[in-house]
C-alpha positions as a Python dict, from the first residue, in 0.01 Angstrom:
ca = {
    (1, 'X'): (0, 0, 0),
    (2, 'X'): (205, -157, 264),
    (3, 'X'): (465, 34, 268),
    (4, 'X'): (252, 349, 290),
    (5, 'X'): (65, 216, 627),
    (6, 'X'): (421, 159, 735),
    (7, 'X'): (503, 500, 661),
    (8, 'X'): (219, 635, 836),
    (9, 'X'): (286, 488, 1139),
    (10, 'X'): (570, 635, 1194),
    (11, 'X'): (445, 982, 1267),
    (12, 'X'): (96, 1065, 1477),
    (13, 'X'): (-228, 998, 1338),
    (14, 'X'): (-308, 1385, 1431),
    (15, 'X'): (-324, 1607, 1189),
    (16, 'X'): (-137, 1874, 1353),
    (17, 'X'): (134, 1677, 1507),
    (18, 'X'): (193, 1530, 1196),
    (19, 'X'): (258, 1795, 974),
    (20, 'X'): (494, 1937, 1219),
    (21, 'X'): (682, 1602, 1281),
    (22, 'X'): (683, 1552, 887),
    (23, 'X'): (870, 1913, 843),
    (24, 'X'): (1106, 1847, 1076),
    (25, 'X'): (1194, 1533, 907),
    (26, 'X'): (1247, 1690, 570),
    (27, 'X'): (1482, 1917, 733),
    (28, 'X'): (1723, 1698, 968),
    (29, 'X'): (1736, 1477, 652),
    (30, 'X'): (1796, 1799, 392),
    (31, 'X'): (2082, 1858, 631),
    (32, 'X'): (2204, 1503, 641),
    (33, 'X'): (2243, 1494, 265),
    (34, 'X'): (2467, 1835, 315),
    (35, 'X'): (2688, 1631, 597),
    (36, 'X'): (2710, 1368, 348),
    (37, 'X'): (2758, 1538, 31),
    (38, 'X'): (3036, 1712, 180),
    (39, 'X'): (3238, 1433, 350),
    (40, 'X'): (3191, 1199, 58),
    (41, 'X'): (3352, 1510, -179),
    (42, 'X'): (3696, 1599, -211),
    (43, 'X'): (3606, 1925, 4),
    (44, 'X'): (3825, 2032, 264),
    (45, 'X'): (3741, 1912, 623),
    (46, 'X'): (3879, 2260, 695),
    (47, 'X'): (3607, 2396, 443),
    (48, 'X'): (3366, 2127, 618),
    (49, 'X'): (3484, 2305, 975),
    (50, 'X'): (3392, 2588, 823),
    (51, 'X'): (3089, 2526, 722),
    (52, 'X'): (2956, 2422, 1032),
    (53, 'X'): (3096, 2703, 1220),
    (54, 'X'): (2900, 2950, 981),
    (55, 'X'): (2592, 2752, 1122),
    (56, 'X'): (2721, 2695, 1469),
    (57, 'X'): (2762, 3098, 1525),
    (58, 'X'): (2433, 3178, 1367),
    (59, 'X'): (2253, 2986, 1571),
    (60, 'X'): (2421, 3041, 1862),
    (61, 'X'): (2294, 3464, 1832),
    (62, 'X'): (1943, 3286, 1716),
    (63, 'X'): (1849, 2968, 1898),
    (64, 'X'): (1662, 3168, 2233),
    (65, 'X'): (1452, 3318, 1985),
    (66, 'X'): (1433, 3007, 1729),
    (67, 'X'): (1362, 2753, 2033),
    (68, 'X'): (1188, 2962, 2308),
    (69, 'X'): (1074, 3271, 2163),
    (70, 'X'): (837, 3104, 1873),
    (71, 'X'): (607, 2912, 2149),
    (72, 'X'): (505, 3280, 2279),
    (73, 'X'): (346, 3267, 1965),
    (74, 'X'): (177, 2916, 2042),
    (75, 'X'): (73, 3006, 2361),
    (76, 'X'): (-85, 3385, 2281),
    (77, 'X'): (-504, 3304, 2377),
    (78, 'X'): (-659, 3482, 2071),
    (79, 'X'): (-979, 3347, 2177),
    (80, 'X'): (-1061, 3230, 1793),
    (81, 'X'): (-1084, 3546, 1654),
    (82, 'X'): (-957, 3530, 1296),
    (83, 'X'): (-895, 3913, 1334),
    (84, 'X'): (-694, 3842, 1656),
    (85, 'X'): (-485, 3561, 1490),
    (86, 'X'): (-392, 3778, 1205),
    (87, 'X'): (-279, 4059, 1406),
    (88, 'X'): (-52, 3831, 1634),
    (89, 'X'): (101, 3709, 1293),
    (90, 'X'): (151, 4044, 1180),
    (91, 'X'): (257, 4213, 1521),
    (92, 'X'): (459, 3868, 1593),
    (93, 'X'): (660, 3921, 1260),
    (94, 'X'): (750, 4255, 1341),
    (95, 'X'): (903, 4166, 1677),
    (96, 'X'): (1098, 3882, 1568),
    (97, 'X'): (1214, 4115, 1300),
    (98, 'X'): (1324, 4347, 1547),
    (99, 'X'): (1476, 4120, 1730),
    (100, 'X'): (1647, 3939, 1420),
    (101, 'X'): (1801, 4287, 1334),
    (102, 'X'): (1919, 4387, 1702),
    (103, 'X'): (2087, 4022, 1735),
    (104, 'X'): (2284, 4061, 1408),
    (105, 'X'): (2419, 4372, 1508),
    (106, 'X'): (2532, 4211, 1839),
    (107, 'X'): (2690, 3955, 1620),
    (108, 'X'): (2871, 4220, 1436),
    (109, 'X'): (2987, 4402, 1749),
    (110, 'X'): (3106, 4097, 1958),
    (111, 'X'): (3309, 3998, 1639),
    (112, 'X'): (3481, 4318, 1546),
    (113, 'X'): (3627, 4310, 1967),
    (114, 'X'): (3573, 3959, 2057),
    (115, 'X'): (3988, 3838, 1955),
    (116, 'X'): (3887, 3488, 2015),
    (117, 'X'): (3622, 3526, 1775),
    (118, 'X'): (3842, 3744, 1529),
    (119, 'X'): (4078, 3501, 1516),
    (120, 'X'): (3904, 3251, 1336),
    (121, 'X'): (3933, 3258, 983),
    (122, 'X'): (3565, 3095, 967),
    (123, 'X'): (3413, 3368, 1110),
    (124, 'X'): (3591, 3689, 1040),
    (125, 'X'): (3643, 3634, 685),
    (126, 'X'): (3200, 3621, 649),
    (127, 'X'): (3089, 3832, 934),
    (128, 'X'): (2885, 4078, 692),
    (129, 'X'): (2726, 3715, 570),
    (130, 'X'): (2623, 3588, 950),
    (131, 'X'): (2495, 3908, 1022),
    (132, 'X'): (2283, 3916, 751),
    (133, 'X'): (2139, 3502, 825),
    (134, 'X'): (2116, 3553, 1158),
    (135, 'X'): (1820, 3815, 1081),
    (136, 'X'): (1668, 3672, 840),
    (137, 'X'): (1703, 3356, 1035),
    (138, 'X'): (1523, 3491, 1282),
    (139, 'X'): (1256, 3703, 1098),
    (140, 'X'): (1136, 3356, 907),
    (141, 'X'): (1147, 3155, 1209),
    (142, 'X'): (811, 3183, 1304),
    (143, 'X'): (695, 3041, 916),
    (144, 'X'): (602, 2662, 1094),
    (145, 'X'): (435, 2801, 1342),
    (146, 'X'): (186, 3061, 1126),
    (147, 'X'): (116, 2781, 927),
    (148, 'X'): (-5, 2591, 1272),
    (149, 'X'): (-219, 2814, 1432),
    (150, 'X'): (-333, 2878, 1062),
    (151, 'X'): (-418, 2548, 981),
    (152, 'X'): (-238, 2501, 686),
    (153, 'X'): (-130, 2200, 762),
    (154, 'X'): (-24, 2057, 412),
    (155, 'X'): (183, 2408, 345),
    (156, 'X'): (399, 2317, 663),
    (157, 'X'): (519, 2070, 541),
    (158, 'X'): (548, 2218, 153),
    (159, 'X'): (758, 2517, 259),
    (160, 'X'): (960, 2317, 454),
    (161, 'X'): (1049, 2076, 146),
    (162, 'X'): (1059, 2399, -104),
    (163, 'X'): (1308, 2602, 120),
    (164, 'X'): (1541, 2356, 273),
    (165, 'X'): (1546, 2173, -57),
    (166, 'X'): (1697, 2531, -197),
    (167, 'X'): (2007, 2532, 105),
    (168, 'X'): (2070, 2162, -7),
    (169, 'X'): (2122, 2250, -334),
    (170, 'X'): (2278, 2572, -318),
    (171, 'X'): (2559, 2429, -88),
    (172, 'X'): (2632, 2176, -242),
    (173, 'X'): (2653, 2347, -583),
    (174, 'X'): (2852, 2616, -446),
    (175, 'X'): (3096, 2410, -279),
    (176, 'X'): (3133, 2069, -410),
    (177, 'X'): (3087, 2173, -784),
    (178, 'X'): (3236, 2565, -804),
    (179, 'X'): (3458, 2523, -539),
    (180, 'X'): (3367, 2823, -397),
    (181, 'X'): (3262, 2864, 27),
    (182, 'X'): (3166, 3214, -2),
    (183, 'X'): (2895, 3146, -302),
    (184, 'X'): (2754, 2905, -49),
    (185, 'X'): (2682, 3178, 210),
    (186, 'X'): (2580, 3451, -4),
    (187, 'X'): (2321, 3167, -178),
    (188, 'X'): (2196, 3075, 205),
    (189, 'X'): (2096, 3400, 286),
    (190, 'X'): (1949, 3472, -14),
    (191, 'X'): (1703, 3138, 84),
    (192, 'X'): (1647, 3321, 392),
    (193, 'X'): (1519, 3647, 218),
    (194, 'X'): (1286, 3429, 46),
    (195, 'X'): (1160, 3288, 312),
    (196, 'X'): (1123, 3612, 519),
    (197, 'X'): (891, 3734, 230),
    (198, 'X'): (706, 3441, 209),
    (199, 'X'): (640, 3520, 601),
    (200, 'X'): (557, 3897, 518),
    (201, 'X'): (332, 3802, 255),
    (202, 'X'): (144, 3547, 517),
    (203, 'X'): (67, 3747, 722),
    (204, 'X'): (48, 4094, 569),
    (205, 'X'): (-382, 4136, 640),
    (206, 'X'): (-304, 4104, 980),
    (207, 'X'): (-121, 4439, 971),
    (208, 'X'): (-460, 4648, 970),
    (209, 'X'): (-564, 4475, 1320),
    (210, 'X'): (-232, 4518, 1498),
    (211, 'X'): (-443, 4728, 1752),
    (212, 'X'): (-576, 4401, 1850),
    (213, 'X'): (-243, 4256, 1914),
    (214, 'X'): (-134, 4286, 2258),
    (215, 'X'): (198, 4348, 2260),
    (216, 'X'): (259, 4416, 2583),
    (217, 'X'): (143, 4070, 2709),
    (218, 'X'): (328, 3890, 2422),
    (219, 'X'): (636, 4024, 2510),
    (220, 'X'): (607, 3995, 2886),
    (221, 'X'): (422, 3722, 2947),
    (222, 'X'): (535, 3518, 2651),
    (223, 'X'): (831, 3616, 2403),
    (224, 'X'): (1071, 3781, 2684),
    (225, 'X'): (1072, 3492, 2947),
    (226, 'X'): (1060, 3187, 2671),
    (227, 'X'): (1343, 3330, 2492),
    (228, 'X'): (1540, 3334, 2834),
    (229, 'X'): (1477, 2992, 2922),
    (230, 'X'): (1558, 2912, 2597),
    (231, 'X'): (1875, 3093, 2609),
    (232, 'X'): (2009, 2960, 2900),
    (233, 'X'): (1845, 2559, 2841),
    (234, 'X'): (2035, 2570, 2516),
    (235, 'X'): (2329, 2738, 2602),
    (236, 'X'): (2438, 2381, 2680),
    (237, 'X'): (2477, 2251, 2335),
    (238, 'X'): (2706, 2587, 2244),
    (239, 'X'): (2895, 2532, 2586),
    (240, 'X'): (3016, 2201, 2410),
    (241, 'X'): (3088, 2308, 2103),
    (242, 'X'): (3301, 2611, 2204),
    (243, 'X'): (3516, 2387, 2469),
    (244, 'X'): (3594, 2156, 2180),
    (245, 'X'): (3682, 2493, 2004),
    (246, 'X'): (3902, 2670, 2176),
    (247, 'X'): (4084, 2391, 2402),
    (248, 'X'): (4186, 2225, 2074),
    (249, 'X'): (4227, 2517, 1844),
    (250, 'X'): (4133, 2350, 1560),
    (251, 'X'): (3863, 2345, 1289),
    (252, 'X'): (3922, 2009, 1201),
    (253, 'X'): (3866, 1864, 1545),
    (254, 'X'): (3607, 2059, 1595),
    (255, 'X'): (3402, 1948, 1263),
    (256, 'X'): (3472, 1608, 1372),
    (257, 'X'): (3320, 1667, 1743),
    (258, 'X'): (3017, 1812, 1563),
    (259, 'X'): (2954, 1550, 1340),
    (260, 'X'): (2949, 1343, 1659),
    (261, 'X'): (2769, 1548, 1863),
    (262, 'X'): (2373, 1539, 1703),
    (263, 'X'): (2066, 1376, 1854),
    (264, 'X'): (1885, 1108, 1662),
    (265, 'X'): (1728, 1361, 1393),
    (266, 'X'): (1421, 1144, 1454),
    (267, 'X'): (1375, 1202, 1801),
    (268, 'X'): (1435, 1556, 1790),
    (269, 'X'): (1160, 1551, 1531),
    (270, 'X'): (857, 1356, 1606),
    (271, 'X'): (925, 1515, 2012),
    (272, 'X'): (962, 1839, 1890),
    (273, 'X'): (621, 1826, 1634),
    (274, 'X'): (451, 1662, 1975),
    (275, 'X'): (549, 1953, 2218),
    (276, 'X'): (469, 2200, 1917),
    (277, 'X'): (101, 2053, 1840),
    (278, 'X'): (31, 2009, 2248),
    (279, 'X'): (62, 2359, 2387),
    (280, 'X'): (-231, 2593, 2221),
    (281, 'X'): (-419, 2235, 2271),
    (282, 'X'): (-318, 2240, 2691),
    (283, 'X'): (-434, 2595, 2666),
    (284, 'X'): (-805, 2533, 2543),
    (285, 'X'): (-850, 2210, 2667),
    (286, 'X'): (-648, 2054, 2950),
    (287, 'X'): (-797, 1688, 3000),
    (288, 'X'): (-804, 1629, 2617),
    (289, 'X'): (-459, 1742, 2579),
    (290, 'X'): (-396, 1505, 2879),
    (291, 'X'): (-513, 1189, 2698),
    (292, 'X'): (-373, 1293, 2403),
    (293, 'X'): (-62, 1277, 2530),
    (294, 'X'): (-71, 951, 2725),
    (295, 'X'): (-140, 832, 2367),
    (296, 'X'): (133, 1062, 2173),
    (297, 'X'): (368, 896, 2421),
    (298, 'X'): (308, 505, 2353),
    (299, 'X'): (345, 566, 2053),
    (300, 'X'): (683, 758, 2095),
    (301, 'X'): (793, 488, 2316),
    (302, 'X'): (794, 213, 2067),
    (303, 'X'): (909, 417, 1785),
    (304, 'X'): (1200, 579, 1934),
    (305, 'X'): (1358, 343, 2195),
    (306, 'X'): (1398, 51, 1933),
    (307, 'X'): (1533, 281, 1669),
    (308, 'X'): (1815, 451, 1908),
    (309, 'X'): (1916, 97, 2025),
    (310, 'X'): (2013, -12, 1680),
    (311, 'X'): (2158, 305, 1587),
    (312, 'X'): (2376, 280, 1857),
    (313, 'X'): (2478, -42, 1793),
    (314, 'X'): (2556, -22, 1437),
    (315, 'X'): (2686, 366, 1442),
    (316, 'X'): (3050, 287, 1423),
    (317, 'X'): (3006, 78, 1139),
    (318, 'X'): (2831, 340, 958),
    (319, 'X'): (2984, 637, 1028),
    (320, 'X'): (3317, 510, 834),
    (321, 'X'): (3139, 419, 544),
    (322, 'X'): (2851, 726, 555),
    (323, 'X'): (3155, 977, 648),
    (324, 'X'): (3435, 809, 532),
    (325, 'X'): (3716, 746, 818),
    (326, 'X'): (3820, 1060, 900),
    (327, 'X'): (3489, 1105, 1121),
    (328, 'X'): (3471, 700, 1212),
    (329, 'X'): (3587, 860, 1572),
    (330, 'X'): (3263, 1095, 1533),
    (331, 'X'): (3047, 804, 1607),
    (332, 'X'): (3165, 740, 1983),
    (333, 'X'): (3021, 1102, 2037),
    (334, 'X'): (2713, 1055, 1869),
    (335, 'X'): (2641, 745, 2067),
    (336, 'X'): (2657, 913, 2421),
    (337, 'X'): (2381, 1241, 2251),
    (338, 'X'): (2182, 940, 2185),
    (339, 'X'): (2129, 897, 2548),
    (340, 'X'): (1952, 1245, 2539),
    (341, 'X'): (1674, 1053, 2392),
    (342, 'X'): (1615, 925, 2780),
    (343, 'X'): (1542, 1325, 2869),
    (344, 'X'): (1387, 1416, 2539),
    (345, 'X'): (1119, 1188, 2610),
    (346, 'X'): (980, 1308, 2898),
    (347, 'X'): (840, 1659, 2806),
    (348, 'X'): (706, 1879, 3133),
    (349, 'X'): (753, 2165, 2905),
    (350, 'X'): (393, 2130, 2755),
    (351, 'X'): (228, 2193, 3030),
    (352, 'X'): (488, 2479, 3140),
    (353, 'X'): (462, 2656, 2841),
    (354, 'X'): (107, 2640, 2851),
    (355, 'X'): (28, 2755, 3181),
    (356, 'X'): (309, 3060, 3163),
    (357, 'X'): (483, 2915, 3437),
    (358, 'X'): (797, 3091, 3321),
    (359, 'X'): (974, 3100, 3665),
    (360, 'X'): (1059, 2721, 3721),
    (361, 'X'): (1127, 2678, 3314),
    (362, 'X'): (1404, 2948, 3412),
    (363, 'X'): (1496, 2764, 3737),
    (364, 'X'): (1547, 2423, 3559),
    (365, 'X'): (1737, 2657, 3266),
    (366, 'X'): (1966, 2791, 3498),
    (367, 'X'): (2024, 2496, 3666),
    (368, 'X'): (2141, 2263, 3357),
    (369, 'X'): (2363, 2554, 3250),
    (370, 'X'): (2551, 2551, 3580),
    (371, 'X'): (2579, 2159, 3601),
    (372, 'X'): (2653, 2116, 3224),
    (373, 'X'): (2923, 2411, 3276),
    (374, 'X'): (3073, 2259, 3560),
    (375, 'X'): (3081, 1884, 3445),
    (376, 'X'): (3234, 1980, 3098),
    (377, 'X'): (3519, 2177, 3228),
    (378, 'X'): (3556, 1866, 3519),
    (379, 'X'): (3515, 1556, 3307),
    (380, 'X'): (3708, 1720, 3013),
    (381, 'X'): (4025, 1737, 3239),
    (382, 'X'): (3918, 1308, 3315),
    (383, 'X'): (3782, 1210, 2995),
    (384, 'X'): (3862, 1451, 2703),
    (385, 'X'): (3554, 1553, 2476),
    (386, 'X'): (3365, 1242, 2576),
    (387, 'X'): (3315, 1406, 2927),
    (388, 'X'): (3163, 1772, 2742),
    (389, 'X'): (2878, 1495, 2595),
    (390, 'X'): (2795, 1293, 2858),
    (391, 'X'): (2801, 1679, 3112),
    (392, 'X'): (2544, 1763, 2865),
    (393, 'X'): (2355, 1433, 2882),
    (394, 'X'): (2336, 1460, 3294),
    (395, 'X'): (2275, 1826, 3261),
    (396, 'X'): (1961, 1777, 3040),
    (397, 'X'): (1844, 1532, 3255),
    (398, 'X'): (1850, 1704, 3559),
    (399, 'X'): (1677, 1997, 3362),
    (400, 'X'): (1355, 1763, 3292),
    (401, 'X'): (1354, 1603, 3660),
    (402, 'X'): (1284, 1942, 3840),
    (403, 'X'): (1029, 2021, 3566),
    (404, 'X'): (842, 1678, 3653),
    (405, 'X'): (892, 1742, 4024),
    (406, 'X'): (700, 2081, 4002),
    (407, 'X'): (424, 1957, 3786),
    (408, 'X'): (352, 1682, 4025),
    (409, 'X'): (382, 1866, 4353),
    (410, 'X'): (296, 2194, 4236),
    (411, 'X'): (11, 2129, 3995),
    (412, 'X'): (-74, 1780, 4106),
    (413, 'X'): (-83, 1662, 3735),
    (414, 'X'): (-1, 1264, 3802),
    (415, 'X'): (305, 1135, 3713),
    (416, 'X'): (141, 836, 3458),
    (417, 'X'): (-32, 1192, 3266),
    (418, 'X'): (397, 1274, 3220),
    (419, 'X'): (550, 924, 3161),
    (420, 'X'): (442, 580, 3113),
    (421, 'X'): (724, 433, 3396),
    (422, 'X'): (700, 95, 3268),
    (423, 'X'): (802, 97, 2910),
    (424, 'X'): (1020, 396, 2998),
    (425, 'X'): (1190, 215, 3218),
    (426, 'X'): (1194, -118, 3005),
    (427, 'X'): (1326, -13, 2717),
    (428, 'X'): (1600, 260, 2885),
    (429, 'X'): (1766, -63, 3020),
    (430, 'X'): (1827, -216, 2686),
    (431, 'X'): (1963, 92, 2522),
    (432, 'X'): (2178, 127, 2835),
    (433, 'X'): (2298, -211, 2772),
    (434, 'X'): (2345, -160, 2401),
    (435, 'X'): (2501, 141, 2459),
    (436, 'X'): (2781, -68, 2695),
    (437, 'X'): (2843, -327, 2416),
    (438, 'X'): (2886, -87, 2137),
    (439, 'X'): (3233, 36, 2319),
    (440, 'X'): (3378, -261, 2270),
    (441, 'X'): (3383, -208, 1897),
    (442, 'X'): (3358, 172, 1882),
    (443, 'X'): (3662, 399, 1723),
    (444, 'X'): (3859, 636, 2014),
    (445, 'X'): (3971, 952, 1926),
}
């Protein structure tokens, strides 16, 4: 019984938030036990580069659409009207769809001309494969989010157990048991075409109300901008992994840099699930969302900021041992993306998405882009790949700073409504200081 409260604390006592959070858990850890399955086998680290350069590339043509695009869907006012909601599933569907199909077909051009992409063996040899993930990927994004606005709460988290449980053990089967990379894609896309159906078949009522769907306000108001903001935000994280890339010219650096370079799955999750939960809840009912918050945030606080500090203490200890020591260098990278959690915890974006204030979300977009651009390419010359993270960790910051600034001057929401400054502050000192003690002891490359 214990253990259970202790359990429960970890995520939000909301129903909403905590389906979402508990998803996302199931899949950063699904995809933990691939990392670890792999390293701990006698596979390849050149199959292991590969690997995560099938997943880097697809979600490089997805993310915009995967990490901006899905909230148009959050954000849509169907005045609750069950006829409305199922026609924005159904009419949603279709345009990621579209969208999924037109972006694999990019893929497919930019790698039959691109010769930097042609030249890697990781990508040219499976093209025909990414195309066909990165729509699907795409067309079953939106699955979480259905669910949401649904209210299925207990199926979030089911489908996300069911179908990332089915990419563990197809990968792993395929390539640490039949030896075999190519099984592993063909098996990963198939997932995805179960998933996609499992979306049709969701929300295939909705189709006879599509004339209630207003596409033309989805797309401009919602899906179009989103998904650039999201494109250019996020760009950051592909910036580093394509300067690691191509100024080494490896595969097997490169694995090793992205082994490194990961937030604290937790973070990422129990944030993400809170931004997720908050923004059709800003929409209908500002002050409520506003205390919720406040609370969402306490409770973040003392999760998060203790968790990071021993991670980042005892991280190059355990990435020899979890990774074996041919990624016990990967740790000194993952230490400086824990730092993101300082940027990650301060989420303007709620209220941005909410209100469709899609001009300074691509002002602060554009703006990390250029800074983490510019930093990488200086500090890589001064500090190698350490300098891409910590461009990235400045850059993100910056991002969430104008955000705040705008809300505050612009909307006059109150700074304690956006972060509580005195555990913030409190705790970002120790991690800072933990963070300075673990390089005494941490692995160079």
């Amino acid at each position: 019984m214990n253990i259970n409260k202790g359990i429960k604390k970890i995520f939000s006592g909301s129903r909403d938030v905590n389906s979402m959070q508990i998803a996302a858990l199931i899949r950063f850890s699904l995809v933990w036990v691939i990392y670890i399955a792999l390293a701990q086998s006698d596979t390849p680290l050149e199959w292991i580069g590969r690997y995560e350069l099938f997943l880097f590339v697809a979600n490089l043509f997805a993310f915009s659409l995967l990490y901006g695009g899905k909230n148009a869907v959050l954000n849509y006012d169907f005045k609750d009207d069950e006829n409305k909601l199922m026609a924005l599933l159904a009419g949603a569907f279709l345009v990621f769809s579209a969208s999924g199909f037109l972006l694999a077909m990019l893929f497919l051009g930019v790698s039959s001309f691109s010769n930097l992409l042609h030249e890697l063996q990781g990508i040219s040899d499976y093209r025909y494969y990414h195309a066909a993930f990165i729509f699907l990927l795409v067309s079953s994004s939106v699955l979480d989010f259905f669910l949401l606005l649904k209210k299925q709460f207990k199926w979030i988290v089911r489908q996300a157990l069911f179908f990332n449980g089915l990419i563990v053990a197809v990968v792993i089967a395929a390539i640490v048991f039949y030896k075999n990379i190519e099984l592993a894609f063909l098996l990963m896309t198939l997932v995805m075409l179960l998933q996609t159906l499992f979306v049709a078949l969701i929300c295939r009522k909705g189709f006879r109300h599509l004339r209630l769907f207003d596409a033309s306000s989805f797309l401009k108001k919602g899906f179009l901008p989103l998904t650039l903001f999201a494109l250019l935000g996020g760009l950051a994280n592909y910036i580093d992994g394509f300067l690691v890339l191509f100024l080494s010219g490896s595969e097997e650096m490169f694995a090793i840099f992205r082994y490194g370079a990961r937030e604290l799955p937790v973070s990422v999750l129990l944030t993400g699930g809170v931004v997720s939960a908050l923004v059709p809840l800003v929409v209908s009912d500002r002050v409520g969302a506003s205390d919720k918050m406040r609370k969402e945030l306490a409770t973040l606080y003392h999760q998060l900021f203790p968790l990071t500090i021993g991670l980042v203490l005892l991280s190059p200890f355990l990435y020899p041992l979890v990774f074996t020591q041919d990624f016990a260098a990967s740790a000194g990278i993952f230490n400086i993306y824990l730092l993101l959690l300082f940027s990650r915890l301060l989420m303007p974006q709620v209220y941005l998405y909410a209100f469709k204030k899609n001009k300074i979300l691509l002002i602060a977009a554009g703006l990390e882009i250029v800074v983490n651009l510019s930093l990488s390419l200086w500090w890589y010359s001064l500090f190698g790949i350490y300098g891409i993270a910590w461009a990235s960790v400045v850059a993100y910051m910056l991002s969430k700073c104008v955000m705040l600034y705008y809300l505050a001057v612009k909307e006059k929401i109150k700074m304690r409504d956006l972060v509580l400054v005195r555990p913030y502050t409190t705790y970002g000192i120790v991690l800072v200081l933990a963070y300075l003690v673990s390089l005494l002891y941490t692995t160079p490359l």
